[in-house]
C-alpha positions, -999 to 999 in steps of 0.1 A, spaced: 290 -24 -289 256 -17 -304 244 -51 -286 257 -40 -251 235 -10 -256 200 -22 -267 208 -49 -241 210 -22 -212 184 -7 -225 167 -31 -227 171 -44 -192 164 -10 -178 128 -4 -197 124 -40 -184 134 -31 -143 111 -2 -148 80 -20 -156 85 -48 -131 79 -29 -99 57 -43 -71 38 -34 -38 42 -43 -8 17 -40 23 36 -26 55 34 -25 92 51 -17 121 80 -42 134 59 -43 164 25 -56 147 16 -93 154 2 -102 120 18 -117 93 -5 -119 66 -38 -105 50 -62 -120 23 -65 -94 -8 -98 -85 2 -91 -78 40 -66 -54 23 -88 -38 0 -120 -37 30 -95 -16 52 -91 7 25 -124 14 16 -138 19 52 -156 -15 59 -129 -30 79 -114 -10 108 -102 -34 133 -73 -63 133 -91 -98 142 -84 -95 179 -96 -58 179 -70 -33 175 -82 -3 156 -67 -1 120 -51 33 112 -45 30 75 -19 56 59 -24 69 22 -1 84 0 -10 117 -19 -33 116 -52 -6 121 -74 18 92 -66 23 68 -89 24 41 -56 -11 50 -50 -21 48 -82 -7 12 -86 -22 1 -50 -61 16 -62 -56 -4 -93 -41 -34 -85 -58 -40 -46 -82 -17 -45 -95 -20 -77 -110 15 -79 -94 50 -100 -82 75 -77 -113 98 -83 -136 70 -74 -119 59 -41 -120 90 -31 -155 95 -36 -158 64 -17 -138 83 14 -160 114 13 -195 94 12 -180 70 41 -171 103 60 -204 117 48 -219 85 66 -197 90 103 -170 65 100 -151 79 125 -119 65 110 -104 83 81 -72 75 64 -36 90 72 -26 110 49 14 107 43 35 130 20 58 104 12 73 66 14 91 79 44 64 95 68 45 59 60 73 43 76 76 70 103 40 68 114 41 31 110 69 30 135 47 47 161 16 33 153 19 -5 158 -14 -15 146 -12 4 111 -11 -4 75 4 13 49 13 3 14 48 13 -4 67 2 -41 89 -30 -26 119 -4 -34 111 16 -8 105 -10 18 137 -7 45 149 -23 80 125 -2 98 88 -14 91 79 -54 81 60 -63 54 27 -90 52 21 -114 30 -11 -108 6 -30 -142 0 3 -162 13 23 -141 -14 52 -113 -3 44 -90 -30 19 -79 -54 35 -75 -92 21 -41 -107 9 -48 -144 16 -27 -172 
């Protein structure tokens, strides 16, 4: 009985530290994939347009989630304090396109089903029927490390 339970447990600490990200767009965007660094360019301001010229709207999830904290760190590649700097010296500098700010997983998906030509990132959990996901440098997900 005592093996039944550290294996559970075990398998649960395990599910909970495997978790990955996915990068989200409407059903109706063409696109199927994006390169690592496309991804990260769009969220620090230097890339604002699809290849064929649609303007990027890119959503953002509130300072305190844990799914933005994943995305900075594992795309981004930048702490939440410093991204945001980022933000308010491209702002500073007239980009006139600033991120969407979302309360939730759910208003991502929401805005992404109006918005065909936006991005958003989510926890593969999340990810439902109503938005499609891209690959990232071929692959469909990005593994967040411990």
């Amino acid at each position: 009985m005592k093996k039944i339970i550290l294996l559970s447990l075990l398998l649960a600490f395990q599910s909970a530290f495997s978790q990955e990200l996915v990068i989200v767009v409407s059903k109706e965007n063409p696109y199927t994939d994006l390169k690592l660094d496309e991804i990260s360019n769009i969220y620090l301001g230097k890339m604002n347009f699809w290849p064929k010229g649609q303007r990027i709207s890119a959503t953002d999830l509130p300072d305190s989630s844990f799914t933005k904290a994943c995305f900075l760190k594992e795309i981004v590649k930048k702490k939440t304090i410093a991204f945001e700097s980022i933000w308010l010296e491209t702002l500073s500098k007239g980009n006139p396109f600033p991120l969407v700010k979302c309360l939730n997983s759910e208003k991502v998906k929401e805005f992404l089903q109006k918005n065909p030509f936006a991005i958003g990132y989510l926890l593969k959990e999340d990810v439902d029927s109503s938005v499609k996901t891209l690959k990232i440098d071929g692959e469909n997900t990005i593994k967040i490390k411990g």
